[in-house]
C-alpha angles and dihedrals in degrees: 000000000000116000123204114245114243112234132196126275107281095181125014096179089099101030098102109149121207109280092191107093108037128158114324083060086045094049091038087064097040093053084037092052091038088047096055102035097052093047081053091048093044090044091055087049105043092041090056106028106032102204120180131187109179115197128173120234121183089343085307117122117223135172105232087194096068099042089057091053105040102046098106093097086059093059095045085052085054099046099047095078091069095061085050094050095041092054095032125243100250100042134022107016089047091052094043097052090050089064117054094149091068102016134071092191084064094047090043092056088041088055095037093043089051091041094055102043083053094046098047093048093050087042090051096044089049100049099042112058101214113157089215088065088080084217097178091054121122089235091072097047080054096051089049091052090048094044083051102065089037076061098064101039084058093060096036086047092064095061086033088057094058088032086067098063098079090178079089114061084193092068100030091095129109091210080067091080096033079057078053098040099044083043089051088052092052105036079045090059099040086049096050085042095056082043099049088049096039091046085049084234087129129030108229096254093047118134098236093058105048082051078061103049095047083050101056094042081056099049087048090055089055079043092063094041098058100043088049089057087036096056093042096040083060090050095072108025090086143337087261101057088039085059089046087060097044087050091052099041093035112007128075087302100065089102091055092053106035093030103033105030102019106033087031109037105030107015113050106029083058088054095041097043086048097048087045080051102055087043099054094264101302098208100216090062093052085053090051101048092047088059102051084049099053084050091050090052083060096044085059097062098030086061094041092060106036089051094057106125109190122229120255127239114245085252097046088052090040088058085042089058091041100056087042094059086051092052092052095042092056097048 
């Protein structure tokens, strides 16, 4: 299949992207998409390897494994705020949760509410070791098979949420949640891996972990594919989303993508990671590299919204090629 080579940005006087979701909607699906890979990633774990690591605080038992795997609940509570802000209490976001059978923003506070009562409660039953818990009961084995794939509704939702606007045809894909998705599963490694080293729960040539770390430079290499056919697929679906990709590859995005996704989140965590390899997983390394690819999670979707162009209208672009004819004409 030929793909049309991306070239620079010829005219910027009509290249405005959407100002209306910045940042806090940028940072609440980045903790939302953290939050669930990285539940996915601690359920697997925990269901298949069982670790335990009893301590006593303040004469309480707890089981600080579990603590470091099942987390992820704690991250999407914090990040919801931001949805709420960004939207305001009283008007929009009301009026938008009162309404799931025509909003995703309804349906999205319906997954990521479920996902994090669940969450909470398992995360609750697995840290404090009560016997009247009943920890070993099959209710509980239901309820984390039911948090995990809320789980997952919870990371596809936050591609599914801009997927939704169909006003940006940079966002009207649905690859757009499988690049979230995809994003939520390795940010979600790398954070249960900073979390198992830095609770001492595995030694940094344990098995498990390194399990874990194959896994996540595999998941940032189907990353890197898919935003490579995202970001193509979107080239050629309209002049507006070809313009949001040259925004974001040449415009005054370029920093964000090539910064931000591309030096932060691929480039550097490999070099890092294989460097950490050859020198018997310095730790600090490990630690290093984690960091510049959780940045580089935010800088996706930080780069994804801000380079939304909405489509025009046919007489918006009739007045554009209007006032271009008169330009010409006079020159």
């Amino acid at each position: 299949m030929r793909t049309e080579p991306i070239h620079p940005i010829r005219n910027v006087r009509y290249l405005r992207p959407q100002e209306h979701w910045s940042w806090m909607i940028a940072i609440y699906l980045y903790l939302a998409g953290i939050g669930a890979g990285s539940y996915i990633i601690g359920t697997v774990i925990d269901w298949f390897v069982h670790p335990s690591r009893m301590v006593t605080i303040w004469g309480q038992p707890l089981d600080l494994a579990k603590a470091a795997l099942l987390w992820g609940p704690i991250l999407v509570a914090l990040g919801a705020p931001f949805l709420i802000l960004d939207l305001g209490i009283k008007k929009r976001f009301l009026y938008a949760c009162l309404n799931p059978r025509t909003s995703w923003v309804a349906r999205g506070f319906i997954i990521l509410s479920a996902f994090i009562i669940f969450g909470l409660v398992l995360l609750t039953k697995s840290v404090l070791s009560f016997e009247w818990f009943h920890a070993e009961s099959g209710l509980w084995r239901i309820l984390e098979v039911i948090a995990f794939f809320f789980a997952f509704g919870t990371a596809l939702y936050t591609g599914i949420l801009l997927k939704a606007t169909r006003s940006i045809p940079l966002w009207n894909t649905y690859l757009l949640p499988l690049l979230f998705l995809v994003s939520a599963l390795s940010t979600g490694s790398m954070a249960v891996i900073l979390s198992t080293l830095g609770s001492g729960l595995f030694s940094h040539d344990a098995a498990v972990l390194k399990v874990l770390t194959v896994g996540e430079q595999i998941l940032v290499v189907i990353e890197a594919v898919v935003l490579y056919l995202y970001l193509s697929g979107r080239y050629r679906v309209s002049e507006q989303g070809k313009d949001s990709v040259r925004l974001l590859l040449f415009g005054e995005k370029k920093f964000i993508f090539w910064g931000g996704i591309v030096l932060l989140g691929f480039i550097f965590p490999f070099v890092l990671e294989g460097i950490a390899a050859f020198s018997h997983g310095n730790v600090l390394l490990i630690f290093s590299s984690g960091l510049t690819l959780l940045c580089g999670g935010l800088f996706l979707r930080f780069g994804v919204l801000s380079a939304g162009i909405k489509e025009r209208i046919p007489m918006k672009r009739w007045t554009e090629f209007q006032y271009e004819l008169i330009k010409n004409s006079k020159s």
